[in-house]
C-alpha positions, 0 to 999 in steps of 0.5 A, a space after each residue: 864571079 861564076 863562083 859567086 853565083 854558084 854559092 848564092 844559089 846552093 844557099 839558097 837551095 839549102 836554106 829552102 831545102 825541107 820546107 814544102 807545102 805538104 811537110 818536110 820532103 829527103 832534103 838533098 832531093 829537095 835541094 837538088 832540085 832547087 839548085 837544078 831549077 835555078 840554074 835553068 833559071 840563070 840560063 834562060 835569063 843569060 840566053 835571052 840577054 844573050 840573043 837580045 845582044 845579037 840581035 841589036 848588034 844584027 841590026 844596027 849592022 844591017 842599018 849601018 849597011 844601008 
């Protein structure tokens, strides 16, 4: 599954790598930047999930408990 998230996003930075607003841009720069933009993307995404979970789990322990 990993893998998978890994090739949608490296096609995805190659695919929008020379394309900017004011021209074409050194595309492995651009692309690199795509791909680190999207992974702080996907983390933030499962550290939000993540700390949702742990604070439903949290509560519905602490009401259990009452």
């Amino acid at each position: 599954m990993g893998w998978i998230v890994v090739a949608v996003v490296f096609a995805t930075a190659l695919l929008h790598a020379g394309a900017t607003d004011t021209g074409w841009r050194f595309a492995p720069l651009r692309a690199t930047g795509l791909v680190a933009t999207w992974i702080f993307r996907i983390v933030v995404a499962v550290a939000g999930v993540a700390v949702a979970l742990i604070i439903g789990v949290a509560a519905g322990a602490f009401r259990s408990n009452m």
